[in-house]
N, C-alpha and C positions, 0 to 999 in steps of 0.2 A: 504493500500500500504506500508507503513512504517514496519507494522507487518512482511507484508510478506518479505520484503529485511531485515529485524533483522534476520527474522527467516534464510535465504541464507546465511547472514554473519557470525552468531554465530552458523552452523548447529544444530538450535533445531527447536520443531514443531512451526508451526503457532499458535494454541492454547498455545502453553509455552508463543510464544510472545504476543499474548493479553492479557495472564493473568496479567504478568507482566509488561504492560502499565498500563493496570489497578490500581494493587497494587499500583506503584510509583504516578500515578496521583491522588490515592486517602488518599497520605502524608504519606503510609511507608517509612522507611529508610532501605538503603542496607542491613544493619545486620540482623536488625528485619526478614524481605523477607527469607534472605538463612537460618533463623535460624527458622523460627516459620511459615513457609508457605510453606514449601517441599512440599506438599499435589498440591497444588496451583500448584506451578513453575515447578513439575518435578521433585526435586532434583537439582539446577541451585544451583550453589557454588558460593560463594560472589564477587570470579574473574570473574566469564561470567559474572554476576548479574550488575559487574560494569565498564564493559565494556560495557553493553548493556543500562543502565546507558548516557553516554557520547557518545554515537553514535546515542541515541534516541533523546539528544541535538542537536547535528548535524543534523541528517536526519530530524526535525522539523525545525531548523531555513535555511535547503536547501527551505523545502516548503514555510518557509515565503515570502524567498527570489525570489521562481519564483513567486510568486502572486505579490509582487513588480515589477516585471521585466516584467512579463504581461502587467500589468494595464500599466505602463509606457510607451513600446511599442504600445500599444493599444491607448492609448491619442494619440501617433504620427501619427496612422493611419498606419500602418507600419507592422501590425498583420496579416501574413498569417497563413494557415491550418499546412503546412510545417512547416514555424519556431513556431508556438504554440505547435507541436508536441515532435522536437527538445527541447524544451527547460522542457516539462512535462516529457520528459525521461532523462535528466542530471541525475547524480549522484553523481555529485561531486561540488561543490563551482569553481573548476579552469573551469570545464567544462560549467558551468552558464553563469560564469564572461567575457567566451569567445563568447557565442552566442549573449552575450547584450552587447558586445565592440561596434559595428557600429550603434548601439541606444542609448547611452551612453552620455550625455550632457561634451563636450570634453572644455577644452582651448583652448584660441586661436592658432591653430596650423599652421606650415606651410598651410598644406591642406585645414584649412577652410578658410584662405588668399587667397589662389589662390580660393575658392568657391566666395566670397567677391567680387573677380574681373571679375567673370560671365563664370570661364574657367573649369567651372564642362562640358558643352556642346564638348568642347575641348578633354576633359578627355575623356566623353560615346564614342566619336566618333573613337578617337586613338584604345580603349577599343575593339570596335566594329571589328576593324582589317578589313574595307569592302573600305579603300580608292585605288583608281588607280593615285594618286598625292603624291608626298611627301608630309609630313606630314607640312614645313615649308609653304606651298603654302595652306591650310588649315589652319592654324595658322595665316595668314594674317587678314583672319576675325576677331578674337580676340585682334586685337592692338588695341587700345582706347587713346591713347598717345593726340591723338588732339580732344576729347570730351570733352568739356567743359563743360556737364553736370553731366560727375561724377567727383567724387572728387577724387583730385591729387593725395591722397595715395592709391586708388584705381582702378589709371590706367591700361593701360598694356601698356609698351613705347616699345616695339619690338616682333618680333616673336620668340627669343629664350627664352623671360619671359616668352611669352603665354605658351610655352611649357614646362617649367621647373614648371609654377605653376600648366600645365597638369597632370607630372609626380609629381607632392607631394601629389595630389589627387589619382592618380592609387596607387603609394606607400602606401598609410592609406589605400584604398580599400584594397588593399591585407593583411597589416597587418591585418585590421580588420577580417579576414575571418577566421571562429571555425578552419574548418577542419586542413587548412593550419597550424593553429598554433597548433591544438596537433599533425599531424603529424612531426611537424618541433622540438618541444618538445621531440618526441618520440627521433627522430634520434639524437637530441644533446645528450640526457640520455643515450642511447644503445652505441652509436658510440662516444662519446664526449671524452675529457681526460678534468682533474684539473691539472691545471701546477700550482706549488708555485717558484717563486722565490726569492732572497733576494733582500732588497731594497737598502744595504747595504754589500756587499758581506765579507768586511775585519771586520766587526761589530759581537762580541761573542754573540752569544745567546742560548737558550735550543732550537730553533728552527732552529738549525743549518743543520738539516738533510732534511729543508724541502727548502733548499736556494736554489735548484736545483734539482724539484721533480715533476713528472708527473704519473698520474696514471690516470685511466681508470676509469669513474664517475659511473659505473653503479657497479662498483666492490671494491670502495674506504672505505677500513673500517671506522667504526664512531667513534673513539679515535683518526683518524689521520684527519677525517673531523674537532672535537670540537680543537683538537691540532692547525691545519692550519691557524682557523676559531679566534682564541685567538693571534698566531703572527701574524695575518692579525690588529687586531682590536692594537695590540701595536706596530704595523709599524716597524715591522720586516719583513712583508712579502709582496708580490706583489700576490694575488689570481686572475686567470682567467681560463674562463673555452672555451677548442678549441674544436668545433665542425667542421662536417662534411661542410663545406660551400662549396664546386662544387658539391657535392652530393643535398645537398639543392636547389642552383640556378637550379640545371638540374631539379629537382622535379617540381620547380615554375614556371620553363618555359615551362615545359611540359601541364601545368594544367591554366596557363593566357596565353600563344600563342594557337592562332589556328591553327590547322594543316589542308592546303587548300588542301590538295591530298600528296602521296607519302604513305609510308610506318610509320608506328610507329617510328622504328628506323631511317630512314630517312627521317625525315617530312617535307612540305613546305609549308614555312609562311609567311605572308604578308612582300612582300620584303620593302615597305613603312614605316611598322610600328616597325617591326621588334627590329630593333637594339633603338629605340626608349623605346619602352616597356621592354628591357630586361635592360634597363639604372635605367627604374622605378623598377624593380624589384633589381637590386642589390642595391637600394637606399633603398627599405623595407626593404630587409631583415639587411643591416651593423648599418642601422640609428634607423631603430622601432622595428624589431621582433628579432633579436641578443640578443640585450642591455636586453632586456626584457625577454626573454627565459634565460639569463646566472643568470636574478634575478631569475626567477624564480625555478630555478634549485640548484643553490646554498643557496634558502630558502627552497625547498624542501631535498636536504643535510640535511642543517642544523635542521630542523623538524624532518624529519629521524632520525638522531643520537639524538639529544634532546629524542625522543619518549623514542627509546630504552635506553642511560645514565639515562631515570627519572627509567624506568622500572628498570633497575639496583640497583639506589640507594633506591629507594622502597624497593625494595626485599633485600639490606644490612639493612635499617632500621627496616625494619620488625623483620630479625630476630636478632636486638640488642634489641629493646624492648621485646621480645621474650625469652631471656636470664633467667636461671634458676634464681630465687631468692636466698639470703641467706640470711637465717630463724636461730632464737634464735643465735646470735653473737653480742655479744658488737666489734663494729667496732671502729679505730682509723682512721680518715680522714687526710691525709697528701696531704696539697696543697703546692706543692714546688716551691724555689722561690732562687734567689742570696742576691741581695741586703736589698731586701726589707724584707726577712726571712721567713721561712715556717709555714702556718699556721696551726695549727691543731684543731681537731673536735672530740670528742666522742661523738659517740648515742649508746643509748642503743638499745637491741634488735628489738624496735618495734619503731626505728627510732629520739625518745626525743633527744634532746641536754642536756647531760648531764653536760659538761665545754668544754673551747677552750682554746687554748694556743699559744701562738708564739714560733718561735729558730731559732736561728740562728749557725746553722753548716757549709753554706757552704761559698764560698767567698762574702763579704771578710773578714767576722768576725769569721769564721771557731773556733765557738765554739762548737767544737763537745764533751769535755766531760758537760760542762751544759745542751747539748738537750742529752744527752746520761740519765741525771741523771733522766730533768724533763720527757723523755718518757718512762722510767724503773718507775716513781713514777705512772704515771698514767695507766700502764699495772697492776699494782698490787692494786691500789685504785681499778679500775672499773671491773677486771679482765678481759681486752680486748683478744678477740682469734685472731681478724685479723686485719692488717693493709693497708688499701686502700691509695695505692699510686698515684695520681693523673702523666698524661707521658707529661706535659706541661715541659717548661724551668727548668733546676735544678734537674729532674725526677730520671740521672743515677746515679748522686752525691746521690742523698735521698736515693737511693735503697742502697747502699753502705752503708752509715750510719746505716739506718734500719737493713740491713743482720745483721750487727754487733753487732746492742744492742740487736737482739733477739736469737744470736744465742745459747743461754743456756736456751732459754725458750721457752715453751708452745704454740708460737704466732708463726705466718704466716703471709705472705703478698700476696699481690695482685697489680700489676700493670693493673692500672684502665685509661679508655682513657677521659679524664677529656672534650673533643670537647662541649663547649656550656654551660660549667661549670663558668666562667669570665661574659657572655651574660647575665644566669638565676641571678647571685649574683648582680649582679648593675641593675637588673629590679626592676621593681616597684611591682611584684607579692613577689621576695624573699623580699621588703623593710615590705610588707605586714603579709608575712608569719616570719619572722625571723626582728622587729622591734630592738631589743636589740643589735643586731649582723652588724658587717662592711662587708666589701664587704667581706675582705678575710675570713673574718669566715665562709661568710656563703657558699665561694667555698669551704671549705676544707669539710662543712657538707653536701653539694652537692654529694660530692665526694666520703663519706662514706653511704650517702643513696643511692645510687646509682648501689655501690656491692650488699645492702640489695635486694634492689627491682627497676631492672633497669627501669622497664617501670612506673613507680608511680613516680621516680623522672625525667625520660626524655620527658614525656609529657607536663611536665613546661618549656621543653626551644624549641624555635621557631626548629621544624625538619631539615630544614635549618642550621642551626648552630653547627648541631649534626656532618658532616664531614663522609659520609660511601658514598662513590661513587666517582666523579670525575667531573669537570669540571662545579660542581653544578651552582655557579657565573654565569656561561654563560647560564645558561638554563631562558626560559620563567618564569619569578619567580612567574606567578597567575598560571601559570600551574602547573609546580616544586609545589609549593604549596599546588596546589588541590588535587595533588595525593600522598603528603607525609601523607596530613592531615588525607586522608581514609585510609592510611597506621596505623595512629593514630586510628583512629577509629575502623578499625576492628581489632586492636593485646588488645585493650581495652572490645573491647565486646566479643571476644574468649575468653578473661578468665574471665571476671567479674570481679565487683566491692563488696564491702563491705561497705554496705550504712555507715556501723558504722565510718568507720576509713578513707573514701577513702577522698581525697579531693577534691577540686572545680575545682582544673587542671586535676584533672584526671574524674570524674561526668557529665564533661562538655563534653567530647567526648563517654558517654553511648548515645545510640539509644535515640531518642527523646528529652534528655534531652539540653535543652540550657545553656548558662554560669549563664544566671540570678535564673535559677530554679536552677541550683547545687548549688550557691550561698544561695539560700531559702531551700534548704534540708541543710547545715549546721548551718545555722540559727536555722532551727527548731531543730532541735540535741541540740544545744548549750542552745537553751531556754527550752526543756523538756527534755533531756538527749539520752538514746541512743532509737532505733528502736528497737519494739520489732513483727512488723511483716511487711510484703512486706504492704499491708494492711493503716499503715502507711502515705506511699507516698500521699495518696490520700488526705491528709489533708496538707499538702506542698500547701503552696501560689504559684498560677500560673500553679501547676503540674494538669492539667487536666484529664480525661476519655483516650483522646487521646496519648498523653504525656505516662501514666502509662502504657498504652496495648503496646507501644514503647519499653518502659526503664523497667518493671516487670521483665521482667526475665534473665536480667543484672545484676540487683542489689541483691546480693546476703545478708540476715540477715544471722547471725551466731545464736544468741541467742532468736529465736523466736520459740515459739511454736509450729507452724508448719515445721516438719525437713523438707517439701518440699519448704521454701523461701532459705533455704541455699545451692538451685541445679539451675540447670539450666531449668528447668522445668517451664511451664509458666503459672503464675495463673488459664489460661484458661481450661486449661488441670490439674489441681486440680482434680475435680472430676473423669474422666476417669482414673487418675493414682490410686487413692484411688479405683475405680472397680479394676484395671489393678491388684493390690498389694491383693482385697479379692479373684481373681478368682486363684490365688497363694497359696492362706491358709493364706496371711501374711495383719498386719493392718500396718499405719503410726510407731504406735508405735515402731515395728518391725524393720521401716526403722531408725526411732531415738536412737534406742540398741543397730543398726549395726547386726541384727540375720536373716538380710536375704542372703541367698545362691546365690552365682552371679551363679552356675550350674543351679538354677530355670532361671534365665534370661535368659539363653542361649536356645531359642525357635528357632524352624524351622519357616523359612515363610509360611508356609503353618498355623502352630499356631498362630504366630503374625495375620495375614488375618485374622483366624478365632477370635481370640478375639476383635480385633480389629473391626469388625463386630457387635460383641454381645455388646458389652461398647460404637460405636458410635463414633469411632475415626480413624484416617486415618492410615493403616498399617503405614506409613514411619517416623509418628510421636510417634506412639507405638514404634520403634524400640529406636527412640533416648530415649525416656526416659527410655527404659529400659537398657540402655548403663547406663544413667547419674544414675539410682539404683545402679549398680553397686556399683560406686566407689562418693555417696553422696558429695558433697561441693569439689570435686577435683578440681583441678586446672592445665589446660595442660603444663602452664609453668615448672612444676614437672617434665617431661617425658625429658627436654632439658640439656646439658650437663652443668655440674658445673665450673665455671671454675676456671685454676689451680692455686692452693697454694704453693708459695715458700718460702725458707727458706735461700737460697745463692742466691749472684747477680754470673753473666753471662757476661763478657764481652765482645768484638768481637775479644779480644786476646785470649782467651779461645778456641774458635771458629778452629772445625779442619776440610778440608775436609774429606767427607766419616762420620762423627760425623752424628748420628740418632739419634732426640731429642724429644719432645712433644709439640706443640703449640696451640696457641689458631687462628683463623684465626679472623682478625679483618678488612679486607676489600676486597671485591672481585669487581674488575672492568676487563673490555673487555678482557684484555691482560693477565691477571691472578689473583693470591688473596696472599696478604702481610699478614705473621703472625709471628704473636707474639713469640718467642722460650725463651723468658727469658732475651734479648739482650736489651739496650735500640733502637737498630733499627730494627725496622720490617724487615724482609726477605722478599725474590721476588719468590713465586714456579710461574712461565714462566708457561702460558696455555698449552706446550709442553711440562712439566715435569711433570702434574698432573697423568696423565693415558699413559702407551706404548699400551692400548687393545681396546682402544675406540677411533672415533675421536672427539675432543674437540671442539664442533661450540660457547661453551659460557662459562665458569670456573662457574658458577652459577647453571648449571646444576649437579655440581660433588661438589660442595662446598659450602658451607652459613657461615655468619657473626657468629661467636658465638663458630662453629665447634671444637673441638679439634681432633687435627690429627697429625702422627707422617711425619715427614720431615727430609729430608737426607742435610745436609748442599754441595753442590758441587762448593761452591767459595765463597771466603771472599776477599773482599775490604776494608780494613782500612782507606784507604785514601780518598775515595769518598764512605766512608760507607753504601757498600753498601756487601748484603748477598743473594748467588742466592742457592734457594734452591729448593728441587726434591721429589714429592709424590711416586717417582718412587722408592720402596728399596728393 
């Protein structure tokens, strides 16, 4: 059953979906699956993979959930054909939660007070709608005021008690009922508004525009949900949500009054019970099903936009780990700073801490010809090409400085976004990695590995801290979490690691491998020196059978014997590539010379099939490897844009409109994507100024983290620094 609704929600086959419970239950991991099991899955890509992932968690702990809710109802005696039927077809947790509200072990509530006092009989009967007496003259029987043998607080001392604790009992009936309450749901969602108001109207805030603000729930964008949703929590705001309520009452009195004769539109109802029963029903719905629907709705909001904002900042993180590397550069780390002084960092190309230094140029020691002197001494000692400016406090002053000292020389800069760089240096992992080095050193060396190789040093600081999205703080932070983590994971196992060089923060998020095994693969390195085959792993404390058929063909050796450990090619498939390469003309050798022709790869399907037949390997898995022949030990981050080197600062007085300049894009949320022009403030291109050809349903779709793209400046703010700029030119 589970198979078949994955297979509905993710339109693939049923067979894709078993295979793929399978696999997962039998302790692959996502990467491995989309990378080494196409044959298997389909071709399922690591995004359905893990999607289907977390929905297979869902649709399993739904199941749990009705076998609880069964049994429970089933002890009560309580268990028809009907509601067991009803509740084996839910699909959802809300839809569950509703058929086992009136079996559901409650507090003491109104309704089961008035049970207590014997006036549930009261209730059935009102209910029944079949009296020819007023309702008070039936309600006689239920006074107990002069029974001495129940106890006081469980009297009933008149007939208007008897009948108001009638009516708390009708009221919980009715709240408790599925139907009623996802219909009543429906119509607060479709037809409902969000009104915000201020709670303080003469009171300045950034939430000034929501002090008097109503919109339509079913149509409420999610930047202005998580916005509302933040001056609500800092009590700036008044949030409620107004639904349809005469629409509603007409609904509930149509479906709890009986209609004794007349017309639909004209019905006639027990003139007894009447006005009675519609007292209990405006009492359910303002007192239990309101209150409770407005939660519900404004957690489903709130869910909603959480999904999509995580979805967002996923996909900005993604592609800042993603980011081209820069290979062979002795870099200069500048972490800048007022008071306390800028720190600086050289590594060499392949990341070493060369030396660090302090300076102080900007306020309020503004010794700019002594950092002039000591950064011109260590350009020319190490031969530094570039300098990594960290965009923290101090950042436009540095830029300034920096233009200055280089500008007769050989060196470039880079305005670096330093987000999580303060977080990794005062942890315990940098006190580990960098023992000799203070906080501020080892931001500045953060800062300068960083331009080298973003993802090798951003997988060291909590994703969280990294800063590409919006409204991160408010989100569900084990969810936030989960899905920045696979974010982590898969921009790690797309490109691979290098068992020789990589580290325990980065090893640790390869397929299979845990923190303690990356920890026992450096160990082992350290005490025999480096890897000389994939082969290797398998003598690693802890890395087991399992473990290596995981992590193989992640970890990439450079210097081993076999040029097939330095691909992405998976031990398994060793042997079939070695046929794949003689039915070619060509040996390993061949591939280690670099003398094979990527024109031989380039085979019709029709050829892949048929080799792929003769050698005993699955066409889909022939084709990848003959991709990764190609272009041996590549690495996809190569293919992603560099980004830009400058030589002059930019300030916002420079700044003209109609000026078309180059940017880097450095954040894309809902409403648009802030970039980089050289300015110390990021620019605004407005989801409306991206494309005049297309319509714009998400700036993500036309733009990513990383991007370089030219932008037309069309408004400069100096004084609320702000820059609105246009992909439009």
């Amino acid at each position: 059953m589970i198979a078949d609704t994955l297979s509905q929600e993710l339109n693939i086959k049923i067979s894709q979906a078993e295979s793929v419970i399978k696999l997962i239950d039998d302790g692959n991991t996502i990467p491995f699956i989309a990378r080494y099991r196409k044959e298997v899955t389909g071709s399922l890509d690591d995004e359905i993979l893990r999607k289907f992932d977390t929905r297979l968690k869902y649709l399993r702990n739904l199941e749990e959930k009705k076998e609880t809710v069964l049994k429970n109802i089933e002890e009560q005696g309580k268990l028809t054909e009907e509601l067991k039927k009803a509740i084996m077809e839910a699909t959802t947790l809300v839809e569950l939660e509703d058929l086992y509200r009136p079996y559901k072990q409650k507090r003491r509530t109104r309704a089961t007070i008035a049970k207590e006092k014997g006036l549930e009989g009261l209730a059935d009967i009102i209910l029944a709608q079949d009296i020819e007496v007023p309702v008070e003259e039936i309600a006689k029987d239920f006074v107990t005021v002069d029974n001495e043998e129940i106890d006081e607080e469980l009297r009933v001392n008149n007939t208007e008690e008897a009948i108001q604790g009638a009516q708390d009992i009708i009221a919980e009936i009715i709240s408790d009922n599925a139907s009623f309450r996802a219909l009543i749901r429906e119509l607060s969602y479709e037809d409902g508004e969000l009104i915000s108001e201020a709670k303080d109207k003469d009171e300045e805030s950034v939430y000034d525009m929501y002090y008097d603000y109503t919109e339509e729930v079913s149509k409420i964008a999610i930047h202005r949900v998580l916005a509302i949703n933040r001056g609500e929590k800092e009590k700036f705001l008044k949030i409620k949500i107004s639904a349809p309520e005469e629409d509603i009452i007409a609904y509930l009195r149509r479906h709890v009054l009986i209609n004794k004769g007349g017309k639909p539109t004209q019905p006639i109802y027990n003139k007894y019970t009447e006005e009675t029963l519609t007292d209990a029903i405006q009492d359910s719905y303002k007192r239990l099903i309101a209150p409770a629907i407005e939660r519900e709705l404004r957690n489903q909001l709130f869910e909603k936009a959480e999904d999509k904002s995580i979805k967002v900042f996923s996909k900005n993180l993604e592609q800042l780990l993603m980011q081209a590397p820069i290979i062979n550069k002795v870099v200069l780390g500048w972490d800048p700073a007022f008071r306390t002084g800028c720190k600086l960092a050289v590594v060499d190309e392949y990341g070493k801490v060369l030396e660090t230094g302090l300076v102080y140029p900007t306020e309020p020691q503004n010794k700019i010809a002594e950092t002039r002197s000591t950064v011109r001494d260590l350009i020319f000692k190490y031969d530094i090409n570039l300098i990594a400016i960290g965009n923290g406090t101090a950042s436009r002053e540095s830029e300034a400085i920096v233009a200055e000292i280089i500008k007769d020389l050989d060196v470039q800069y880079v305005i670096v976004n330093e987000a999580g760089a303060s977080v990794y240096s005062a942890s315990e992992l940098a006190s580990e990695e960098f023992p000799d080095y203070n906080v501020g050193e080892r931001s500045a060396i953060s800062i300068a590995r960083r331009l080298q190789d973003p993802l090798a040093e951003l997988v060291k600081i909590d994703p969280k801290s990294i800063g590409v999205g919006q409204y991160q703080h408010d989100m569900n932070q084990k969810k936030l979490g989960e899905s920045l983590d696979n974010v982590v994971e898969k921009s790690v196992n797309e490109v691979g690691v290098d068992v020789n060089t990589a580290s325990v923060s980065l090893m640790e998020h390869v397929s299979g491998i845990s923190k303690t095994v990356a920890k026992n693969i450096v160990k082992y390195r350290e005490e025999n020196g480096k890897f000389y085959s994939r082969d290797e792993l398998m003598k690693v404390n802890k890395l087991g059978p399992k473990a290596y058929e995981q992590c193989a063909g992640f970890m990439k050796v450079k210097d081993s014997h076999n040029p097939l450990d330095n691909t992405t090619v998976h031990p398994e498939s060793y042997g079939a590539t070695i046929a794949f390469l003689s039915s070619l003309g060509y040996s390993l050798e061949d591939l280690d010379n670099r003398k094979i022709k990527e024109s031989d790869l380039d085979l019709t399907d029709e050829e892949f099939e048929r080799i792929a037949s003769e050698i005993g390997i699955g066409s889909i898995t022939l084709k990848d490897i003959a991709k990764e022949l190609k272009k041996p030990g590549r690495y996809p981050r190569e293919e992603m844009p560099q980004p830009i080197l400058r030589k002059d600062v930019l300030t916002m007085e420079d700044l003209e409109e109609g000026m078309v300049l180059s940017g880097t894009v450095r954040n894309v949320v809902d409403f648009g994507a802030f970039v980089d022009i050289g300015v110390h403030q990021d620019g605004l291109v407005h989801k409306s100024q991206i494309t005049d050809t297309q319509f714009v349903k998400h700036p993500l779709d036309f733009v990513s983290v990383g991007d370089i793209i030219d932008v037309k400046v069309i408004d400069v703010d100096v004084a609320r620094h702000r820059i609105q700029l246009s992909m439009i030119i």
